[in-house]
C-alpha positions as CSV (number, residue, x, y, z in Angstrom):
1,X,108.8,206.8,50.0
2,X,107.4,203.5,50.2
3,X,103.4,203.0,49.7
4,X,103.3,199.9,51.5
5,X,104.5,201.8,54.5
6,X,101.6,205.0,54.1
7,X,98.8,201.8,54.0
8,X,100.1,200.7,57.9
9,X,97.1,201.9,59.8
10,X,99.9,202.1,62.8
11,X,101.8,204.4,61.0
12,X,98.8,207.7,60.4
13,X,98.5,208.4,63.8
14,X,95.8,211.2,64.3
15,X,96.9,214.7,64.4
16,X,95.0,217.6,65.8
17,X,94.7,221.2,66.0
18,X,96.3,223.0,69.1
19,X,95.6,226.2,70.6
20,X,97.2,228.6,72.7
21,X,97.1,226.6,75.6
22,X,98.7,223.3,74.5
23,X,95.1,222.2,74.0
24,X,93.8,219.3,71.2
25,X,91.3,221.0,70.1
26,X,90.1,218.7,66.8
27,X,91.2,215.6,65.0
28,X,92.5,216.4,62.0
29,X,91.7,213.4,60.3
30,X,88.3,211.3,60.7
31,X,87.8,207.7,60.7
32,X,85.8,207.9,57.9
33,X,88.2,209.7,55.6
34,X,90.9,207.4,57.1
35,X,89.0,204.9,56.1
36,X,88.4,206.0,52.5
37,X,92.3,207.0,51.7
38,X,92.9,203.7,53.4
39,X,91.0,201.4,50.9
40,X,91.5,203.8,47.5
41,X,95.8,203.6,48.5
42,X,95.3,200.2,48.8
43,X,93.6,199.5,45.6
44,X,96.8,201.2,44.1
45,X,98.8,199.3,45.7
46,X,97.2,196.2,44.9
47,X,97.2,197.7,40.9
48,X,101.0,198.1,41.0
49,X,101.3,194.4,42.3
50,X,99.4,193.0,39.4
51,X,101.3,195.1,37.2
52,X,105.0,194.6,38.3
53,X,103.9,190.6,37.7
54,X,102.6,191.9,34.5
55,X,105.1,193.6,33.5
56,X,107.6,190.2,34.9
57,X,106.5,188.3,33.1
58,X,106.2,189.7,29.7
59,X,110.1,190.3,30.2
60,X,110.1,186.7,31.2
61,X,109.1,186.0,27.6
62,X,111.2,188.6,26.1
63,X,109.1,191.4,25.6
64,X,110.7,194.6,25.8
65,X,108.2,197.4,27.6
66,X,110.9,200.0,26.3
67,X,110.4,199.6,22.7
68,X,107.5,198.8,20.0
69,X,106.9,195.1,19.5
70,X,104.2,193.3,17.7
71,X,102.6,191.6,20.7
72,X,99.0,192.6,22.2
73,X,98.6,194.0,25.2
74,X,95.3,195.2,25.4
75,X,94.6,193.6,28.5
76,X,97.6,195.2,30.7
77,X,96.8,198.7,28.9
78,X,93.6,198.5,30.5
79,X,95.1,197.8,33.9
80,X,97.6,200.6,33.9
81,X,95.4,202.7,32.6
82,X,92.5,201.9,35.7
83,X,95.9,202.3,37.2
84,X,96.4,205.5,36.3
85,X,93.1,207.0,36.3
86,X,92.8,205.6,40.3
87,X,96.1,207.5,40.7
88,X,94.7,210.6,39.3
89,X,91.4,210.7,41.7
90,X,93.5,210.1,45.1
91,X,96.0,212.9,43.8
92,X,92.4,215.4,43.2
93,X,91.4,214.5,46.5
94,X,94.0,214.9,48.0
95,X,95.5,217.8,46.3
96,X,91.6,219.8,47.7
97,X,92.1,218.0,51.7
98,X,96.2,219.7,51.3
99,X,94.4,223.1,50.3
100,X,92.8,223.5,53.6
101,X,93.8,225.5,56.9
102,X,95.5,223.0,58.6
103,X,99.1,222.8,60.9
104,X,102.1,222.3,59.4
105,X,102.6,218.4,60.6
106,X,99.8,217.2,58.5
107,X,100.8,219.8,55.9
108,X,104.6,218.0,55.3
109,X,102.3,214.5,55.2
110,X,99.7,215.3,53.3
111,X,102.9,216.7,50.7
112,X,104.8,213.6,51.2
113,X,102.2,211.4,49.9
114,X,101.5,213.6,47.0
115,X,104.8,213.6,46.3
116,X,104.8,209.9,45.8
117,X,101.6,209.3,44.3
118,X,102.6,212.2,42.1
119,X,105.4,210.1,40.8
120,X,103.7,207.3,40.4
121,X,101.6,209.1,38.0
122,X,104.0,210.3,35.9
123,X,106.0,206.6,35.6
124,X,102.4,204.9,35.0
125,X,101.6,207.6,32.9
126,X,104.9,207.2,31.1
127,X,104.6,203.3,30.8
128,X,101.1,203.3,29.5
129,X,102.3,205.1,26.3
130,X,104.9,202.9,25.7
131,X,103.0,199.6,26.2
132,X,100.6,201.3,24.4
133,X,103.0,200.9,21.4
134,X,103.0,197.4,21.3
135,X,99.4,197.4,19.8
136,X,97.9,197.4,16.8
137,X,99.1,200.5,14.0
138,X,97.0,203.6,14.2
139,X,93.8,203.6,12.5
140,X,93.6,206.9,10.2
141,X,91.0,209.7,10.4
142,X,90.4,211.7,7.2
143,X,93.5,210.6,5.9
144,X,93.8,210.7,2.2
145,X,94.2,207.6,0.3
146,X,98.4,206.8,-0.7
147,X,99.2,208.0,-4.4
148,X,100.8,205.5,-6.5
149,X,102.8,207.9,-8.8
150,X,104.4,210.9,-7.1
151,X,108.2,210.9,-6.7
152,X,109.1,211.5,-3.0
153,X,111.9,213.6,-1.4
154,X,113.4,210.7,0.3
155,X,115.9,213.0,2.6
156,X,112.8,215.4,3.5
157,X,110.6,212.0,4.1
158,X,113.8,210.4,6.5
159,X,114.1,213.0,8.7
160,X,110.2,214.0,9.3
161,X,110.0,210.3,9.9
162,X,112.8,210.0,12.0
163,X,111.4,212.8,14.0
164,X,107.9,211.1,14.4
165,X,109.4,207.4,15.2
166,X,112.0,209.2,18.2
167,X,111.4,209.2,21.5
168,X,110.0,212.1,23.6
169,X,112.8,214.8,24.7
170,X,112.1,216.1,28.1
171,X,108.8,214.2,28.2
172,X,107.3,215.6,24.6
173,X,107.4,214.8,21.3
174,X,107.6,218.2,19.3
175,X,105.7,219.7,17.0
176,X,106.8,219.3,13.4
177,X,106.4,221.7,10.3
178,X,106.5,221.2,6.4
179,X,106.8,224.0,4.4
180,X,107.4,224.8,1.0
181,X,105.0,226.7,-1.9
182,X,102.0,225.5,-2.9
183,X,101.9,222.3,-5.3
184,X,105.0,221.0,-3.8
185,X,104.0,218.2,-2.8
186,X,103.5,219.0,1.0
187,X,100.1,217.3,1.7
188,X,101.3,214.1,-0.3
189,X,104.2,213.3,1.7
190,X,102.4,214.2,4.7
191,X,99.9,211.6,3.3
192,X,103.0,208.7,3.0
193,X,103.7,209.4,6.2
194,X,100.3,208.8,7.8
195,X,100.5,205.6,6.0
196,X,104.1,204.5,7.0
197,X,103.5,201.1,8.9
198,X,106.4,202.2,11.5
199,X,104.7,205.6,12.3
200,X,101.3,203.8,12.5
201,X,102.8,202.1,15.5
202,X,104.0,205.1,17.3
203,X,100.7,206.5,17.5
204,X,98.4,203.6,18.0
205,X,95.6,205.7,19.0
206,X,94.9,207.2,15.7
207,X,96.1,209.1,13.1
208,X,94.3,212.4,12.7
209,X,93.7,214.8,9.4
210,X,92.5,217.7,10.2
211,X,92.1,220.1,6.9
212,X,92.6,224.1,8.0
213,X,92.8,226.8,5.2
214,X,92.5,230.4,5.2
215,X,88.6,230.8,6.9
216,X,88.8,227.7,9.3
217,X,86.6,227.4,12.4
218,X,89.5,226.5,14.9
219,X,86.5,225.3,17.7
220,X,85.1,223.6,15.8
221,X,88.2,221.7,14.1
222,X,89.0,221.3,18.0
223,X,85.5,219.9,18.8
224,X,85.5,216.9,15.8
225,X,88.7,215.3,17.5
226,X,87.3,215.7,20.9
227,X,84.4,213.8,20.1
228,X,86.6,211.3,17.9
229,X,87.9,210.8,21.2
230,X,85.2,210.9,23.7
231,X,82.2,210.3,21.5
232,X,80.2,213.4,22.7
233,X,80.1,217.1,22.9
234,X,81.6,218.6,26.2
235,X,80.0,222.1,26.8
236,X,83.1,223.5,25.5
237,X,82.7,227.2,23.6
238,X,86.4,229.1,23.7
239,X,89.5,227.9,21.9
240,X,91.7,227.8,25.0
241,X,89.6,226.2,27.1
242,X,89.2,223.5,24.0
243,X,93.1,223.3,23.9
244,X,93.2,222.2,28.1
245,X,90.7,219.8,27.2
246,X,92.5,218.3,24.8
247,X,95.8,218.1,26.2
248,X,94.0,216.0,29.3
249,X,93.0,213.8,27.0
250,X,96.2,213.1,25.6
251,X,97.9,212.7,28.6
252,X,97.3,208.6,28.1
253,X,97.1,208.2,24.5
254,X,99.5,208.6,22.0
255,X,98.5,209.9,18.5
256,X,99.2,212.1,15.6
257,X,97.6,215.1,14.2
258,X,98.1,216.4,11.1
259,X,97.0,219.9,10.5
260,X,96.5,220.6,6.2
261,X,97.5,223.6,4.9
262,X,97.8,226.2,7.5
263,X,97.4,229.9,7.1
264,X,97.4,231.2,10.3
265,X,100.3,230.8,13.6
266,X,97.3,230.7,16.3
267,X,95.8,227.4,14.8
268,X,99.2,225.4,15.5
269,X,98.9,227.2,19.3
270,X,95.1,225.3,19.5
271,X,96.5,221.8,19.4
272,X,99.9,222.3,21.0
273,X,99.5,219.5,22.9
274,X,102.6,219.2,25.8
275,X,102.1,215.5,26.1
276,X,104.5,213.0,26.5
277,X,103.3,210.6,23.4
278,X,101.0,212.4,20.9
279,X,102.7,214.9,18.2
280,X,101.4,217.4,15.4
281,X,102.6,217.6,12.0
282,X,101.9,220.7,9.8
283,X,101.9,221.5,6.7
284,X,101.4,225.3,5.3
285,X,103.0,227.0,2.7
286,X,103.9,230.4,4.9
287,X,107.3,230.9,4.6
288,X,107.1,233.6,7.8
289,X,105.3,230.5,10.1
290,X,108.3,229.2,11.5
291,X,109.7,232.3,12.9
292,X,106.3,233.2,14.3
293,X,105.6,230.2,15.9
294,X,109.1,229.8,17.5
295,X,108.0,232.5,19.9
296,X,105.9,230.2,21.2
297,X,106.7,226.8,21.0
298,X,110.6,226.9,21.2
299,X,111.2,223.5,20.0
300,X,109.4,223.3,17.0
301,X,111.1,222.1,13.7
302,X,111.0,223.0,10.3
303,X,111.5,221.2,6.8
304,X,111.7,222.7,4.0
305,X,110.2,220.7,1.2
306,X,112.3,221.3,-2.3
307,X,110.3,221.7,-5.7
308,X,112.1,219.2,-8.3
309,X,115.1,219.1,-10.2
310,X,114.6,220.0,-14.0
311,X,115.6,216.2,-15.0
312,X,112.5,215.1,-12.5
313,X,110.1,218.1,-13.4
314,X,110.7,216.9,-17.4
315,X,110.3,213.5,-16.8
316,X,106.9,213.9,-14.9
317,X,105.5,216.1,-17.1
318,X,106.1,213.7,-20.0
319,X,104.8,211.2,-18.3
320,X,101.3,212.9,-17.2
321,X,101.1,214.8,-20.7
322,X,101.1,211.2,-22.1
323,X,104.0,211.6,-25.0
324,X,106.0,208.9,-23.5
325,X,107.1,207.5,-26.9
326,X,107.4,210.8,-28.9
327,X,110.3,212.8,-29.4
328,X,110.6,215.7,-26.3
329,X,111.2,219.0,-27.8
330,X,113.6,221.0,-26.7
331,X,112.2,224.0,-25.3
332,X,110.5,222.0,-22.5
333,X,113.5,222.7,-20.1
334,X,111.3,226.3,-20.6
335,X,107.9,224.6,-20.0
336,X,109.0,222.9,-16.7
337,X,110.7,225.9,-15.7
338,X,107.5,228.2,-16.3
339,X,106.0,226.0,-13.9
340,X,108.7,226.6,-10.9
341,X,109.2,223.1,-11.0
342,X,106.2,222.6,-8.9
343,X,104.7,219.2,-9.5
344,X,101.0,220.2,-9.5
345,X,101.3,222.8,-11.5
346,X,103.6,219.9,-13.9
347,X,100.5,218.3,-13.6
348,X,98.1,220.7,-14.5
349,X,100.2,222.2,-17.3
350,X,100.2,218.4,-18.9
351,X,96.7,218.5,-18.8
352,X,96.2,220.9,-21.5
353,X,99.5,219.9,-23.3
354,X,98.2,216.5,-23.6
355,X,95.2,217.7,-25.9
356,X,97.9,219.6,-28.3
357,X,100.4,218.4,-30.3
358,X,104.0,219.0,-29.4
359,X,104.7,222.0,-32.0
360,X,102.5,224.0,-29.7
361,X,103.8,223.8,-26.6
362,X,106.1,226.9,-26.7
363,X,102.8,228.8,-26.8
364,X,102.3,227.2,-23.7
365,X,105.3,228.9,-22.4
366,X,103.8,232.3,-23.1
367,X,100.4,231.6,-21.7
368,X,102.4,230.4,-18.0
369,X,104.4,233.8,-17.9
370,X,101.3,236.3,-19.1
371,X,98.5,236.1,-17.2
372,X,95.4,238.6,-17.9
373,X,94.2,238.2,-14.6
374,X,95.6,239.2,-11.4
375,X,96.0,236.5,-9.1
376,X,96.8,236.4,-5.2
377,X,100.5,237.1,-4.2
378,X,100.5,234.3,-1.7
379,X,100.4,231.5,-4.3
380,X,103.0,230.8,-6.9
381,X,101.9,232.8,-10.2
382,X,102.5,229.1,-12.4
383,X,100.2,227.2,-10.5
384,X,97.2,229.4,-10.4
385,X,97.6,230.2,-14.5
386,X,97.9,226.8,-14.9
387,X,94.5,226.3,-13.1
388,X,93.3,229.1,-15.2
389,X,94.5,227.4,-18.6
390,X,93.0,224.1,-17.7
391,X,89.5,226.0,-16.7
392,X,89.7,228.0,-20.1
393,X,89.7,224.3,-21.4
394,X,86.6,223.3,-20.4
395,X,84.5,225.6,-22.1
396,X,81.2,226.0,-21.1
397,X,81.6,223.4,-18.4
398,X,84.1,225.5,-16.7
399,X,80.9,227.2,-15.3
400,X,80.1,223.8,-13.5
401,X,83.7,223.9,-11.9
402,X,83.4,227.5,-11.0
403,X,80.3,227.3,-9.0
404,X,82.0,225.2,-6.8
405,X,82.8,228.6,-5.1
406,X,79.7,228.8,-3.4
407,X,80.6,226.5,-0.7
408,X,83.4,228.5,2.0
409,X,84.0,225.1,3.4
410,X,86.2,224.1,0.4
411,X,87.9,221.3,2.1
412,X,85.1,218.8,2.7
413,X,82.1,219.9,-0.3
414,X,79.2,217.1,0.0
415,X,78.7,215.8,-3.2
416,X,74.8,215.9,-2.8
417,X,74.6,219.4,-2.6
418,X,77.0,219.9,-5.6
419,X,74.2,217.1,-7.7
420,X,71.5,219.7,-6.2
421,X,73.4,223.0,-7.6
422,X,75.1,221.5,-11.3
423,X,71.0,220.3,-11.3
424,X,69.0,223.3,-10.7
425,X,71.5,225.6,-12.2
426,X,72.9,223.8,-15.9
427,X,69.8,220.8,-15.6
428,X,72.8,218.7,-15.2
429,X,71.4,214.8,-14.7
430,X,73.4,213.4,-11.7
431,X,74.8,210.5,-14.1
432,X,76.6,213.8,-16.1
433,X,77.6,215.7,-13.0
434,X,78.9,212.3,-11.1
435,X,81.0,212.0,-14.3
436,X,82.2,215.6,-14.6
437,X,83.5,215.0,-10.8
438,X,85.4,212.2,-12.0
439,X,87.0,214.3,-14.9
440,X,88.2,216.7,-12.2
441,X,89.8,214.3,-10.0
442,X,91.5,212.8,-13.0
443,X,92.8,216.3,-13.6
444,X,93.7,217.3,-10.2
445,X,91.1,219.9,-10.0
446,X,89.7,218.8,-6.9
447,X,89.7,215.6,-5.0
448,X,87.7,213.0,-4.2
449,X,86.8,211.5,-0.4
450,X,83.9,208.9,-0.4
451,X,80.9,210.8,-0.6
452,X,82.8,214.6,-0.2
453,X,84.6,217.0,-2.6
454,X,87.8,218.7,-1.3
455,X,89.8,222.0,-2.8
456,X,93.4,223.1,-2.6
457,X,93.0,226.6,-1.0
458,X,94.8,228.0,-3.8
459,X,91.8,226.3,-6.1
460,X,89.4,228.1,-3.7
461,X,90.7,231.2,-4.2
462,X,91.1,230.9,-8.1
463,X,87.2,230.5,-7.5
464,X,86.3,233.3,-5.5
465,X,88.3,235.4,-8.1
466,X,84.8,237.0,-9.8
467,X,83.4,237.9,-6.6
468,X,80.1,239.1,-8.8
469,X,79.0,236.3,-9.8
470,X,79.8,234.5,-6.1
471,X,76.4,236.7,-4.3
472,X,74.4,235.3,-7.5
473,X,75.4,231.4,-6.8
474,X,74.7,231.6,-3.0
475,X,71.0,232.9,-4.4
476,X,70.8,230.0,-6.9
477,X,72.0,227.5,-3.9
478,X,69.1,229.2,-1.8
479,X,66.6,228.3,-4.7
480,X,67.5,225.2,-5.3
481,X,66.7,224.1,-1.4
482,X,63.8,226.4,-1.9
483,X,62.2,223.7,-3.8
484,X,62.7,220.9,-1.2
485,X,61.0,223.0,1.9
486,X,57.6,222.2,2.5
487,X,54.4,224.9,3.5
488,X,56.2,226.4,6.3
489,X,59.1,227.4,4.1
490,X,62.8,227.4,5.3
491,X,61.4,225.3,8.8
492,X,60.7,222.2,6.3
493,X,64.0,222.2,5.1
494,X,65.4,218.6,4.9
495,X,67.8,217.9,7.1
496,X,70.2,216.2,5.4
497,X,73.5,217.2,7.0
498,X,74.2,220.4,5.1
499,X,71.1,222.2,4.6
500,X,70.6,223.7,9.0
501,X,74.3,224.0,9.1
502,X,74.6,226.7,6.1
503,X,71.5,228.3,5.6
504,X,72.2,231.3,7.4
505,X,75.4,232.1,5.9
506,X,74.3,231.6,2.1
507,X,71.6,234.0,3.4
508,X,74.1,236.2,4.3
509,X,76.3,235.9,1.5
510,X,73.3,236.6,-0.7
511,X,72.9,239.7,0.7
512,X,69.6,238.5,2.1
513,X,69.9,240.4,5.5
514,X,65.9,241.1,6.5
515,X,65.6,237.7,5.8
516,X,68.4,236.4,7.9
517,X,66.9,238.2,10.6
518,X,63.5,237.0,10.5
519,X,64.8,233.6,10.8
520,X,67.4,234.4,13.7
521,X,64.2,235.9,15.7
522,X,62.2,232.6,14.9
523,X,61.7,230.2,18.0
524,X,60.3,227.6,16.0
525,X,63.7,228.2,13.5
526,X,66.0,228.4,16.8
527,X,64.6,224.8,18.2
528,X,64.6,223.1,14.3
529,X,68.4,224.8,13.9
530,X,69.1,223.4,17.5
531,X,67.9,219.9,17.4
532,X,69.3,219.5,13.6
533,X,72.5,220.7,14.6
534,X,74.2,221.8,18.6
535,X,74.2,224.7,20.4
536,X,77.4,225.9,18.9
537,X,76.2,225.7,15.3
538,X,73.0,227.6,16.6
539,X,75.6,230.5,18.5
540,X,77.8,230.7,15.2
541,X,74.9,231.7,13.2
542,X,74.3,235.0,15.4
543,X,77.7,236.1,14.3
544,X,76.5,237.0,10.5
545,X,74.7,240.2,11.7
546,X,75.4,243.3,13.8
547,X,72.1,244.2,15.7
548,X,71.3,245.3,19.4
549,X,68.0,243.1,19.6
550,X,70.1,239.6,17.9
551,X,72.4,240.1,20.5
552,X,70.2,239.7,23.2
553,X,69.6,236.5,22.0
554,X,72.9,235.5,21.8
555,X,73.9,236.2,24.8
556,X,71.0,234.2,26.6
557,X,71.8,231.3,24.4
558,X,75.3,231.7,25.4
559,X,74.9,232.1,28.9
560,X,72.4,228.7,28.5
561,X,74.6,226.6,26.3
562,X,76.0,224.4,29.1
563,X,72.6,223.2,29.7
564,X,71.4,222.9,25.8
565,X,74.5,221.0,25.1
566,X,73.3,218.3,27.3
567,X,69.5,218.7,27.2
568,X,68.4,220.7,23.8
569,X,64.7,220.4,25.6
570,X,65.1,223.1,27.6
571,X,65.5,225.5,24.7
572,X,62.3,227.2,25.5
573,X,62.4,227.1,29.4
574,X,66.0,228.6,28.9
575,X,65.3,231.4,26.9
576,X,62.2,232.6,28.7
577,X,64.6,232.4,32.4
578,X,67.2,235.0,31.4
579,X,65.0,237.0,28.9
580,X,61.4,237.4,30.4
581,X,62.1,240.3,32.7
582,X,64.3,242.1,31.1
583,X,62.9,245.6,31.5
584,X,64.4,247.0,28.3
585,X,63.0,244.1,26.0
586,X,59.1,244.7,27.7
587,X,59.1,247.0,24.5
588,X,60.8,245.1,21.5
589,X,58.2,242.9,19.8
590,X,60.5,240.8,18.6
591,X,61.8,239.1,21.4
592,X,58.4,239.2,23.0
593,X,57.5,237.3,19.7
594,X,60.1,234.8,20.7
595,X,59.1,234.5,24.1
596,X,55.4,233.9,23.3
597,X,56.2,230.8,20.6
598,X,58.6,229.9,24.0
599,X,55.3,229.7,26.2
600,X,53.4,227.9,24.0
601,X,56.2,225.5,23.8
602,X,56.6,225.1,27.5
603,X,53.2,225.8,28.7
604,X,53.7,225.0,32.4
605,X,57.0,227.3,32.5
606,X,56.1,229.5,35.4
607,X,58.5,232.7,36.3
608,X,61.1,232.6,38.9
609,X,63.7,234.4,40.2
610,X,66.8,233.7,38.8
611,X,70.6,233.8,40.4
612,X,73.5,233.7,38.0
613,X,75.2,231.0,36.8
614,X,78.3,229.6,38.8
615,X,81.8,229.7,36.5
């Protein structure tokens, strides 16, 4: 259908209702929301001019819309996508006129011009992507920098490429899965290929690394790339509901998001996005995943990543055990093989072989295949007694390394808080401790981000091995922040990014119940906690303990979150609406202990009777 031919005024005659008797009984459509389709259809029309002239005269000049090129085009992705977003407000309004009792004739019209404008979405929709690509490469989001010395599997590396760079089949690009055993190298290539110049301009709205693990919180993972996005915090609180949101977003941009080291089927589900121009790429070292997943998403694909040959598995460990020059000996086809041929645990193995000399290295052999402790089944036995052997190395500064436990968010560590720990616990000056970090690093113990320590989640779990020691170091953590809080104890806390965000769960993991409850039932904690952090942070930390009176609380803050999320002033005013007459809580002195320090902090709050909230 032609739009030029819906804009004639002549040809939207009025229709109108008839009853029994043959009667016009009502105009259908008024002048005024004649008038308003009118000039919104108009304004698309005029959009489409400008870009068919656009779009002319860039193929004029010999700029191909179908494929990448290096030329800017900011200027027409702005107009398609004003374009596109017009599109997408006549379609709402119209798509809520269509829903109304109304007679078949202005039914069929009503579906003829969605039909069209539906269409014209899609193609706009569809364009915007691909002019899109003719932009600058993707900046990159928590991507690790490149590695200068690891050997890549160039066939593996070609075809996940060639999969990223294709076009969409049957308007989506398809999510993609690495897999192989831990210290295969998974998170490394998926690093080169974040960095590959031609997949930086197949997703020129961003690169996104997103680090998962085996205690992730999937909504909030969700939340930090809707606000890279949007640059706030949508009053969003289920994973599902997250997921729609983040599709819509996606519709016009086209990026890539890599999800580290996946555990768990569901957290690939979160960010299937079914858009036309943004992918995922996982990485996770479940061998199971694939056939899981497929239930869901039925073109998904799978690589395998290979551990490496025993040529490349002896010539890498020579090279990081630093014996370049010296004579190999010839039980190292053994070594390398003790190690599964896994490059990290090549590297780790060199670590300790390059503080011996060669005539011990058999030993080394023994020490790889007998391990006195029992580790998990999900990792590759060589890798974590490799990590054991370099620990052993340190000595007593193994218990610097080990105390990095304490923190369950093992992929992003602030390097602060570490200094605070290695400072209250060993009286480690932050020049030692800064240079301790470094040692790590240079041993692939852990890596280093900026300002942020990060863990493989096999490193983690090596950690959390002497679970005795773990409820100890969350008590040691709480006594080290102890010192910074002022009079009013835990409320003076500093806020410092790490210290409102935590502090209930190191409470809990120190066993510190009574206390965490005290705090949860503290206004003047609830509005710190809430203006430090969100409302979500606030909810999570209600999850930490089972009790009737707690989840009263909860539930009004969850019931108020829409509002907190946008105005964490009404806190107070919230809390006394859906808690103050509450028969069964006239009793419980706790909440009435809440709901007094709420008064006093909004004295002119006056009781009124309240409806509930619309969905």
């Amino acid at each position: 259908m032609d739009l030029k031919k819906i804009l004639d005024r002549q040809t939207l005659q009025p229709q109108y209702v008839i009853d029994h008797n043959e009667k016009k009984t009502a105009v259908i459509l008024s002048l005024v929301k004649f008038n308003e389709l009118f000039d919104k259809i108009a304004s698309v029309v005029q959009l489409t001019e400008n870009l068919e002239r656009t779009v002319a005269q860039m193929n004029k000049k010999g700029v191909s819309i179908a494929e990448p090129t290096a030329v800017t085009a900011s200027g027409n992705m702005e107009s398609i996508k004003q374009h596109y977003e017009l599109l997408n407000k006549i379609l709402e309004d119209m798509q809520e006129y269509q829903a109304t009792d109304i007679v078949v004739k202005r039914k069929l019209m009503l579906q003829n011009i969605l039909s069209t404008l539906e269409k014209e979405v899609q193609t706009r929709k569809s364009l915007l992507g691909e002019v899109k690509k003719q932009t600058n490469p993707a900046d990159l989001y928590n991507v690790a920098e490149l590695p200068t010395d690891i050997i890549k599997d160039l066939v593996v590396f070609n075809k996940v490429k060639q999969e990223l760079v294709a076009k969409p089949v049957n308007g989506q690009k398809p999510p993609i899965i690495l897999s192989a055993p831990s210290g295969a190298g998974k998170s490394v290539m998926a690093t080169y290929l974040a960095h590959d110049d031609d997949v930086r301009l197949v997703f020129p709205d961003g690169i996104f690394w997103l680090d998962l693990g085996t205690e992730t919180d999937i909504l909030a993972q969700q939340m930090t790339l809707i606000q890279k996005f949007t640059n706030s915090i949508p009053a969003i609180f289920d994973i599902e509901e997250a997921t729609k949101y983040l599709t819509k977003l996606c519709e016009t941009r086209a990026c890539l998001i890599i999800l580290d080291d996946v555990c768990d089927s569901q957290d690939i589900l979160a960010f299937n996005l079914t858009v036309e121009h943004s992918q995922i790429l996982v990485t996770t070292s479940d061998d199971n995943m694939v056939e899981i997943v497929q239930y869901f998403i039925s073109n998904i694909t799978n690589h395998n990543l290979t551990p490496f040959t025993e040529k490349q598995s002896i010539d890498f460990f020579i090279k990081y055990s630093k014996q370049e020059n010296k004579t190999v000996p010839v039980y190292l086809e053994d070594l390398v093989y003790a190690c599964d041929y896994l490059p990290l645990a090549l590297k780790l193995i060199a670590n300790v072989a390059s503080n011996q000399p060669t005539s011990e290295w058999a030993e080394l052999v023994k020490q790889l295949r007998e391990s006195e402790l029992e580790f998990p089944d999900k990792y590759p036995q060589s890798i974590m007694q490799a990590l054991h052997l370099n620990v052993e190395n340190f000595g007593e500064s193994a218990d610097y390394y080990l105390a990095l436990g304490v923190f369950p968010n093992y992929s992003n560590i602030p390097q602060f808080v570490v200094l605070l720990l290695w400072r209250y616990l060993y009286q480690l000056t932050d020049e030692n401790a800064i240079s301790f970090i470094k040692e790590l690093t240079a041993k692939n113990l852990l890596q280093l981000n900026k300002k942020s320590l990060k863990l493989h989640s096999f490193q983690h779990d090596y950690l959390l091995l002497d679970s005795s020691e773990l409820e100890k170091l969350h008590t040691h953590l709480l006594a080290a922040y102890r010192r910074l809080c002022g009079q009013h104890g835990w409320l003076s806390g500093p806020n410092d990014g790490y210290f409102f965000e935590y502090l209930c769960m190191h409470l809990h993991h120190a066993n510190r119940l009574s206390e965490l409850k005290l705090l949860l039932l503290d206004f003047d904690w609830m509005e710190k906690k809430l203006n430090a952090t969100s409302v979500y942070s606030l909810l999570n930390d209600y999850e930490w303990l089972e009790d009737n009176t707690l989840d009263f609380v909860k539930k009004a803050l969850y019931e108020a979150a829409p509002v907190l999320n946008s105005d964490k002033a009404e806190l107070a005013t919230q809390l006394l609406d859906r808690l103050w007459e509450v028969t069964e809580l006239k009793n419980n002195k706790d909440i009435q202990a809440i709901l007094n320090q709420a008064k006093e902090a909004a004295p002119n709050w006056q009781w009124q009777p309240r409806f509930p909230d619309k969905k």
